[in-house]
C-alpha positions in Angstrom: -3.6 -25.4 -5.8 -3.2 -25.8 -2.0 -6.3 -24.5 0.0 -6.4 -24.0 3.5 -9.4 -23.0 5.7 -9.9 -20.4 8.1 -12.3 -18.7 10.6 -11.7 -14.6 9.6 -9.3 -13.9 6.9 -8.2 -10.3 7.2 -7.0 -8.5 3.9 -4.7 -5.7 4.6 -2.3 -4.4 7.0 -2.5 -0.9 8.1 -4.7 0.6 10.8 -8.0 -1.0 9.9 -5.9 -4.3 9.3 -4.0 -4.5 12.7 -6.8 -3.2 14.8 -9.5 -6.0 13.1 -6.6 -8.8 13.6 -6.3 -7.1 17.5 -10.3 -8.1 18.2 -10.4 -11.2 16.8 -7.6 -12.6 18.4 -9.1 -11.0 21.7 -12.0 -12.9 20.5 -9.9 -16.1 19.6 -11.5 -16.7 16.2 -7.4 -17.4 14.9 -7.8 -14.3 12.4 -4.8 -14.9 9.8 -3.9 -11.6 7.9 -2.4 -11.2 5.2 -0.1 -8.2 4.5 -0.6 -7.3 1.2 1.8 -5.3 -1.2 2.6 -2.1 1.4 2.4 -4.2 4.7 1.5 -1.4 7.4 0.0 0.5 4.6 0.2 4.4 3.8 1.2 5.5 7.0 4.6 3.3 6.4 5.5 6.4 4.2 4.8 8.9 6.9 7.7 10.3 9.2 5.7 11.5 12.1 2.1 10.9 12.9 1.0 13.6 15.5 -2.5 12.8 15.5 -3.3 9.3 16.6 -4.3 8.7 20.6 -1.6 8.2 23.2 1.4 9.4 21.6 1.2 12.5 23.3 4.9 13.6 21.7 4.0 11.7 18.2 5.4 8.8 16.9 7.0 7.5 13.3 4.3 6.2 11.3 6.4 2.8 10.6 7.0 3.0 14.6 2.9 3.2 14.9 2.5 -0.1 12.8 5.1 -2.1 14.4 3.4 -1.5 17.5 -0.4 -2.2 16.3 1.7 -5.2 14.1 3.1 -6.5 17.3 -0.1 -6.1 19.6 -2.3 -8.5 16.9 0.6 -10.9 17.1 0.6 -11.0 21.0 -3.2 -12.1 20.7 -2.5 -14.7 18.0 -3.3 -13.3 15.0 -1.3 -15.1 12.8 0.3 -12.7 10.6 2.0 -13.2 7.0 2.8 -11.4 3.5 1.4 -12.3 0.6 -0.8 -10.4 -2.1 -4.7 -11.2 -2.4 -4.8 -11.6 -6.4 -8.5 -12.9 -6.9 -11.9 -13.2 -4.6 -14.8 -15.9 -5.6 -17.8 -14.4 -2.9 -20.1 -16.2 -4.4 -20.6 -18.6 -1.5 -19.6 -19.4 1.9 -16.6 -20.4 2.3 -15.2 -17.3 0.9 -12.3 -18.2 -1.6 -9.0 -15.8 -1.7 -6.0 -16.4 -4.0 -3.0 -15.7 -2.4 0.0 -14.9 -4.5 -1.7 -16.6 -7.5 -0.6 -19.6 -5.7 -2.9 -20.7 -2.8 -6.5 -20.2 -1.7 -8.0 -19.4 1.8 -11.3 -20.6 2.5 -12.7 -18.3 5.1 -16.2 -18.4 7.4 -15.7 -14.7 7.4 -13.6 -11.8 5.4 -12.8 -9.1 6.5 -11.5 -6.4 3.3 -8.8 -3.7 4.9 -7.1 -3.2 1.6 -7.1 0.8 2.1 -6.8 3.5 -0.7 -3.8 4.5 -2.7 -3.5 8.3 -3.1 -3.3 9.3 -7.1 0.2 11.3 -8.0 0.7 13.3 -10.4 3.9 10.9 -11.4 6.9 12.8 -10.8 10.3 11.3 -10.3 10.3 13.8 -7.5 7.3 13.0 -5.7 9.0 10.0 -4.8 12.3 11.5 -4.0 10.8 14.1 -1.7 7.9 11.6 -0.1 7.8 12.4 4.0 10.0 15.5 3.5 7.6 17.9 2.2 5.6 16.2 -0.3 1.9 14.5 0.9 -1.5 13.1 0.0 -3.5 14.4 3.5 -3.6 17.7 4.5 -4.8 16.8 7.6 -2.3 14.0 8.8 0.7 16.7 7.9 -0.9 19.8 7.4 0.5 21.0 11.0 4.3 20.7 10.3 3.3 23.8 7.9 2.1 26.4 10.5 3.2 30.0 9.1 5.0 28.4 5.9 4.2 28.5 2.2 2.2 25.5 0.6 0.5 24.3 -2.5 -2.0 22.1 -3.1 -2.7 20.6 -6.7 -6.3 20.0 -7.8 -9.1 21.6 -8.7 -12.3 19.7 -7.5 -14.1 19.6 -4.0 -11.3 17.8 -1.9 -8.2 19.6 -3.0 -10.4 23.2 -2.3 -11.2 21.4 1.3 -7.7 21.0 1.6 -6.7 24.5 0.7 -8.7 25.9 3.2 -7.8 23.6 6.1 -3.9 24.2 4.8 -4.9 27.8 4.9 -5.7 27.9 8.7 -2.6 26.8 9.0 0.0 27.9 6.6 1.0 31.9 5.9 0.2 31.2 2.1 -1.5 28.6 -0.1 -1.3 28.0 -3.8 -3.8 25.8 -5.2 -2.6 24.7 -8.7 -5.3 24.0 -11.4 -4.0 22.9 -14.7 -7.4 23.8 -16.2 -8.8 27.3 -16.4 -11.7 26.6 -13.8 -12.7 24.8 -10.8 -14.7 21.7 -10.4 -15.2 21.7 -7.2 -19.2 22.7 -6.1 -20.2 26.7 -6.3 -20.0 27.2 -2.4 -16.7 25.6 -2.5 -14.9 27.7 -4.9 -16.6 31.0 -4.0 -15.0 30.6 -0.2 -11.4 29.8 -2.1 -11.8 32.3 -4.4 -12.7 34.8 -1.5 -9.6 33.7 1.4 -7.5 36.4 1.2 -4.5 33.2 2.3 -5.8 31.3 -0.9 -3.8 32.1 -4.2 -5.3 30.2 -7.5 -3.2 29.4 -10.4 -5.4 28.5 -13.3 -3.7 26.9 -16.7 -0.5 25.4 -14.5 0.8 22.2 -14.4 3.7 20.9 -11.7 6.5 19.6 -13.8 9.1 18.6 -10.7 10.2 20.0 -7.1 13.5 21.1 -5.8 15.3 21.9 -2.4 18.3 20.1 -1.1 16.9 18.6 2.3 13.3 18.7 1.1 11.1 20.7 -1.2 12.1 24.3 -1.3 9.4 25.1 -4.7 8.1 23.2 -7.3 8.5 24.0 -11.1 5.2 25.3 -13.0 4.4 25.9 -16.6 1.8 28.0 -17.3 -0.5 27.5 -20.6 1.9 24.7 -21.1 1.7 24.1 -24.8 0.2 27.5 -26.3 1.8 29.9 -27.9 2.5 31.9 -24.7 3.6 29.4 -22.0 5.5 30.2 -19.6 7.9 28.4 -17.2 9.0 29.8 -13.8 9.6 28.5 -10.4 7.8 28.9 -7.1 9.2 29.2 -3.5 7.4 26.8 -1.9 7.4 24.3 1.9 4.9 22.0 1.2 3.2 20.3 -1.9 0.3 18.4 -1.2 -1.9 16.3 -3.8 -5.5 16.5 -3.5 -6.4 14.9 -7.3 -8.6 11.7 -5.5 -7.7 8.1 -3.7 -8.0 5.0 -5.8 -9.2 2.0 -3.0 -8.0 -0.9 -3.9 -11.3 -3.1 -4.2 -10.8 -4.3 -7.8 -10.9 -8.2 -7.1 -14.1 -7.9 -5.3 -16.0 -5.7 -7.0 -17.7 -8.8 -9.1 -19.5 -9.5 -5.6 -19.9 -6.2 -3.6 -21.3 -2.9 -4.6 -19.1 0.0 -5.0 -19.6 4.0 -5.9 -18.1 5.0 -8.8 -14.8 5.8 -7.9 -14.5 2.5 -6.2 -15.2 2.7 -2.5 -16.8 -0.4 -1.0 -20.0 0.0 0.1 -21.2 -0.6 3.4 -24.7 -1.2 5.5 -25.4 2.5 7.6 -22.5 2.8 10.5 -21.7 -0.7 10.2 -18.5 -2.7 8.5 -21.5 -5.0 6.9 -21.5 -5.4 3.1 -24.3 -6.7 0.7 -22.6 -10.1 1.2 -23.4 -12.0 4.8 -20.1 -12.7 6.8 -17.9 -10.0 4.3 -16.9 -7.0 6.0 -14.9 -3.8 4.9 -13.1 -2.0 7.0 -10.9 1.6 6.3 -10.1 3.7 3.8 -11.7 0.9 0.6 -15.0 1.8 2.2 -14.2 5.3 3.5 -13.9 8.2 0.7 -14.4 11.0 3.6 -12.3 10.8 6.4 -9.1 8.9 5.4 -7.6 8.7 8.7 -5.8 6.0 10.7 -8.2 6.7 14.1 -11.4 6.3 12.1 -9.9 3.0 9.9 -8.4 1.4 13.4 -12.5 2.2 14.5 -13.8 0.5 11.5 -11.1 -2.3 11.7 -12.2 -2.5 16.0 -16.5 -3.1 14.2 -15.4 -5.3 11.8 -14.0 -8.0 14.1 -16.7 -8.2 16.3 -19.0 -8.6 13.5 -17.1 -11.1 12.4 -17.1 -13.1 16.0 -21.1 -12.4 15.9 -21.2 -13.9 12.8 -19.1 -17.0 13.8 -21.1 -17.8 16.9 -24.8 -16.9 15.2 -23.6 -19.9 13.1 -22.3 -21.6 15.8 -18.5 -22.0 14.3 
């Protein structure tokens, strides 16, 4: 199998990615990044991003990573697709399949590999993806000021969601396909209590409709008892709040995770348990999820990586 060697190896392209490949050009360590399978990552699927610095009238999300894409390459960061398929950690130099077909030796690593957003797998959560249908209430939860939403789930997050949607929106409809709510006591006593906050216990989303985006989403109540029930709701917006998977199954042999997943990392720092492996965005972030605080993590992780490299005098 060929191997090649490298300074910083940078897994991942979206926001954490770009902005790590950004530094450590700056820092001219060479970083080479590797795409992966959604190059740009999840904000690729997003039609307008309102909410990231200097884009004061808002930008396409696939606009927003062309530009941090070209802005690593103009410092050298040489930039190429491929798929990380296996991690060996156990020693320096780290070793990274690529592809199933080549491995990277690198001084450093740095793991931007994000999270993917569960669905609920709907044929029409892909047909209506940017045009009413999301995973982050607060990347999109704007474009719904005085409209009708729902949000599916029934732990801690999709009640968060609910009531941040709920500042916003004229109505929300959090579906639960289970009788109760597992979100913490606090949590569902203030959804229970906003008069904007409508709960539907015992319903499951079985597809969405609307001609130029979603215009309602089709329920079934008690789906499977003797008195189901199947009806339609008007609604603007559906928004998933059922959990993130991060996408840290090749090196979680090496580095600790929590038990969904999520990398874990030293304090504020990028640091892992492993010396010169860093993690950078959402695979070590299960709280904030957005593109300004993984493009901050991504900004950490490179210049641990150039500390690293010159403590060892490489």
């Amino acid at each position: 199998m060929e191997t090649e060697k490298v300074k910083c190896l940078i897994i991942g392209s979206g926001p954490a990615g770009y902005t790590a490949a950004i530094y450590a050009g700056r820092a001219n360590i060479s970083p080479v990044l590797y795409e992966g399978l959604q190059p740009g990552g999840q904000l690729t699927t997003t039609t307008e991003v309102e909410n990231f610095p200097g884009y004061p009238e808002g930008v396409d999300g696939p606009k927003l990573m062309e530009d941090l894409r070209s802005q690593a390459q103009r410092f050298g960061a040489d930039i190429r697709y491929g798929i990380a398929t296996a991690s060996d950690l156990s020693q320096a130099p780290y070793k990274i399949t690529i592809d199933e077909e080549k491995i990277i030796e690198a001084e450093t690593l740095i793991i931007a590999t994000g999270a993917t957003a569960k669905y609920l797998g709907l044929e029409d959560e892909k047909k209506y993806a940017g045009m009413g249908v999301s995973a982050c209430a607060t990347c999109d939860g704007f474009f719904y000021r005085k409209k009708v939403v729902a949000v599916v789930g029934g732990g801690d997050t999709a009640c968060e969601e609910a009531i941040y949607l709920a500042g916003l929106a004229s109505k929300v409809y959090l579906i639960v396909r289970k009788s109760f709510l597992r979100a913490s006591k606090i949590m569902q006593e203030r959804v229970m209590n906003h008069s904007k906050i409508e709960v539907l216990f015992e319903h499951n989303a079985t597809g969405l409709f609307g001609n130029n985006g979603v215009e309602g989403v089709h329920l079934v109540k008690r789906k499977g008892e003797s008195d189901e029930v199947c009806y339609d709701l008007a609604i603007d917006g559906f928004f998933l709040a059922i959990g993130h998977q991060p996408n840290s199954e090749i090196f979680k042999p090496y580095l600790d995770t929590d038990e969904v997943g999520y990398i874990k990392i030293k304090g504020d720092s990028p640091c892992t348990k492993v010396p010169g492996v860093f993690a950078a965005g959402d695979v070590a972030d299960p709280h904030y999820r957005q593109a300004i605080t993984a493009a901050g993590s991504g900004c950490k992780a490179a210049i641990e990586a150039e500390r690293f490299l010159s403590a060892k005098g490489l």
